[in-house]
Structure formats: structure tokens, C-alpha cells
C-alpha positions, 0 to 999 in steps of 0.5 A, spaced: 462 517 542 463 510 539 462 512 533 467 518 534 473 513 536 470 508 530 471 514 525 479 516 529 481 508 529 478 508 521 483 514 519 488 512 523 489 506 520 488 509 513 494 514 514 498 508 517 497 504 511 497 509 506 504 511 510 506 503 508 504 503 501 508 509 499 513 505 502 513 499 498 512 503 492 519 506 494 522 500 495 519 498 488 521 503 485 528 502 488 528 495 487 526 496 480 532 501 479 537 496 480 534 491 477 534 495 471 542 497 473 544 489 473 540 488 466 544 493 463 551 492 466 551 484 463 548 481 470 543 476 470 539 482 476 533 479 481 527 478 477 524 474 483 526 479 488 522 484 484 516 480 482 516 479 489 515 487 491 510 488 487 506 482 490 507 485 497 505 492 493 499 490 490 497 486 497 498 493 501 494 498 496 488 492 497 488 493 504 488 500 502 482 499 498 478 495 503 480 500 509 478 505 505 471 501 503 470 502 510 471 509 512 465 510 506 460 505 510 462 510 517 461 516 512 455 514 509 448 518 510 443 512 513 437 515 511 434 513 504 
């Protein structure tokens, strides 16, 4: 039974961090638009607010990457 909710928590969290990176990525992308829009209007843009959505980006798809580690470790067959 542990290991059946240690599997569910795992999923779980994966599906809300995936939920959340999917969300830094559209407000990258949004941010991205903008600062494009700003550059080709004359304006100075926000390159600092951008760098700054990337970084979070990034920081979000690593911790996908560690909880998705995980999940592979709950998966794996222990038998040599």
C-alpha cells in the first residue's frame, strides 16, 4: 500500500510540475512576444525580465527532470 501511494504522490507531483512548466513556458513565450514588439517599436524592451523567465523556466524543467528521476527509480525492476 506505500508503495501504491509513494507511486500516486510521485504521479501526482509530476503532473503539477509539468502543469507548471507548461505555464513558465507560456509566459516565456508571452514575455518573449513583447520584448520582440518593444525591440521593433524603437523601445529599449525588458531584456532583464526576459532573462529572468528563462531562468525560472529552466529552474522549473530541472525539477521535472529530478521528480521524473524518481518516478524511474519507483519503476524500476529490482531484480538483477
Amino acid at each position: 500500500m506505500a508503495d501504491d501511494l509513494t507511486r500516486r504522490f510521485v504521479a501526482r507531483q509530476l503532473h503539477l510540475a509539468a502543469q507548471e512548466l507548461e505555464s513558465e513556458a507560456e509566459r516565456l513565450a508571452t514575455a518573449a512576444r513583447q520584448y520582440a514588439d518593444e525591440i521593433a517599436a524603437g523601445r529599449h524592451g525588458s531584456a532583464h525580465r526576459l532573462a529572468q523567465d528563462a531562468a525560472s523556466l529552466a529552474l522549473t524543467e530541472r525539477r521535472l527532470a529530478g521528480m521524473r528521476d524518481i518516478a524511474g527509480l519507483l519503476t524500476e525492476d529490482p531484480s538483477p
